[in-house]
N, C-alpha and C positions, 0 to 999 in steps of 0.2 A: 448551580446545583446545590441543594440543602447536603447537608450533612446529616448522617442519622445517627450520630456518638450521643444527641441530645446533649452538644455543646450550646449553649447560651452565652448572648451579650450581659453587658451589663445592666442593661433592664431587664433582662429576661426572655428578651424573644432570642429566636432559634438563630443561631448565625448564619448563613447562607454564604455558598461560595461559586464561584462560575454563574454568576448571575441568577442564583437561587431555582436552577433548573434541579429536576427531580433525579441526573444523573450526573455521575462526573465521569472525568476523565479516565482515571484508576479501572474506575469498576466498567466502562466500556469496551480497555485494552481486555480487560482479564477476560470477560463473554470474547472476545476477536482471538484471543490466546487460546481458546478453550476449543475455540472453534476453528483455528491452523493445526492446531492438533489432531484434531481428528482427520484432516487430510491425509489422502495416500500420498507418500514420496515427501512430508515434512520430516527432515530428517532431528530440529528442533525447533525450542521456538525460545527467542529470551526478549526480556523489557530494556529499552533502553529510558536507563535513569534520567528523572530530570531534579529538581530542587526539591520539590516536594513528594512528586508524585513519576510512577513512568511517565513518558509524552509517544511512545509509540513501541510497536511489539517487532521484533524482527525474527522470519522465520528462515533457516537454510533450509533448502531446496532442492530434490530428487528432480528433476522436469519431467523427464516422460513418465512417470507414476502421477504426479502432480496433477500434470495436462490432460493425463488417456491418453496420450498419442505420442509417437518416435521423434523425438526431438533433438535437433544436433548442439545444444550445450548440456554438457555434463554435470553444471549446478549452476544455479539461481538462489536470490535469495530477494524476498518478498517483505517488502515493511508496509504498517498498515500506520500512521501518525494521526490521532483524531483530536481536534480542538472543540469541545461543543462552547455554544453559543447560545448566549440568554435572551437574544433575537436574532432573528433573522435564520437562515442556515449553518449549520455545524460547518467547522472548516476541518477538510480531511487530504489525505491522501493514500491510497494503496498502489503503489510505485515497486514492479519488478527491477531488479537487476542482474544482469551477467557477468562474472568476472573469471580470469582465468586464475582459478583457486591455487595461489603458491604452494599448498600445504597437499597438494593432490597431485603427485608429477602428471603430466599429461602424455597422450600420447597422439599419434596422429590422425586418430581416429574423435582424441577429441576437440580438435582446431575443429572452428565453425567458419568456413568459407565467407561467411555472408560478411562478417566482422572484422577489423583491423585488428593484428596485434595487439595483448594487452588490452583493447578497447571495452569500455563496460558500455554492453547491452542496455537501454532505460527505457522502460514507458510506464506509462499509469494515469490513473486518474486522480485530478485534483477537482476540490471543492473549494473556493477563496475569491477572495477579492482581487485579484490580480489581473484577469482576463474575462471583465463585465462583458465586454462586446462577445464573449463568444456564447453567454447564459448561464447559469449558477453554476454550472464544472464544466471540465471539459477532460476531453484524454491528450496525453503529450507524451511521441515521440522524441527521443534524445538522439541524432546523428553521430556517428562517427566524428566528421569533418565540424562539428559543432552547431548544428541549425536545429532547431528545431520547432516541428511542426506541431500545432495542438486542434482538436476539433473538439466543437461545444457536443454537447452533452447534458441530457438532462434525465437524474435519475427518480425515477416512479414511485417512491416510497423516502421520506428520511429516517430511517430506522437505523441505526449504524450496521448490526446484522444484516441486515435486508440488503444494504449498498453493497459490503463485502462480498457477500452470496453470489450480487448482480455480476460483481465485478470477476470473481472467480469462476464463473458459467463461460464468461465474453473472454476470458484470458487469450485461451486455446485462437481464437478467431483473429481476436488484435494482436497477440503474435505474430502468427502466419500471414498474415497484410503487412505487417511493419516488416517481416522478413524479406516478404516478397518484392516490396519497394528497395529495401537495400542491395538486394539482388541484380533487379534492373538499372538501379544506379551505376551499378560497379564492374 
């Protein structure tokens, strides 16, 4: 991604960074930040730092304002990490998780049955080189008991917005499957 400071090399041409793609990482988080904020039931949102620049946004999590629908964890919290890519596809992820919030005593109403103790809730979608055989992303389940399952996936647009968007429409639904399998497991 170029830079627009109208920093210059030493001959004079533009410096280019992220493989002289016309966007970077920075200014991709801040559009994804801008736009978890607007969500109902985001209760914030903050950057986590990297060297240079953020590497990904993390937002805590209202669920049933979030989702539209009665949900049995009390909060979640949602990170969105985007790598863009000066070929090929942008490497990403937007990855839920559930934890039981120390800072929030609970109550028995908010134990989620489907869940072990302490256990953190995980799914999302990844974009990466890791899992070629399943096609350019896929979504992955995180178990309990530590297995887990991933299904390919292939999203309609490379937009980074566009993906988020997708992916926050589908949330509500790949929830409610991944619940309903730990359900039936247990």
């Amino acid at each position: 991604m170029s830079r627009d400071t109208g920093d210059r090399g030493r001959t004079g041409e533009r410096i280019s960074f992220d493989g002289g793609q016309s966007r970077t990482r920075k200014t991709i988080l801040a559009q994804v930040n801008e736009r978890l904020k607007r969500e109902p039931g985001v209760e914030y949102t903050r950057f986590v730092p990297g060297r240079i620049a953020p590497t990904s946004v993390v937002a805590a999590i209202e669920p049933t304002p979030f989702l539209g629908e009665t949900y049995p964890a009390p909060h979640a919290t949602l990170e969105v990490w985007w790598a863009p890519k000066s070929t090929g596809r942008d490497h990403a992820m937007i990855q839920w998780y559930e934890t039981l919030d120390e800072a929030h005593p609970s109550t028995d109403s908010d134990v989620d049955p489907t869940i072990t103790s302490h256990y953190t809730l995980a799914c999302g979608w990844h974009q990466d080189d890791h899992h070629d055989e399943l096609g350019p992303a896929h979504f992955q389940e995180e178990y309990p008991d530590g297995r887990t399952k991933r299904y390919g996936i292939q999203f309609d647009d490379v937009t980074p917005l566009w993906i988020v968007s997708r992916c926050l429409a589908e949330l509500p639904d790949r929830l409610a499957r991944f619940r309903n399998r730990l359900a039936s497991e247990g």
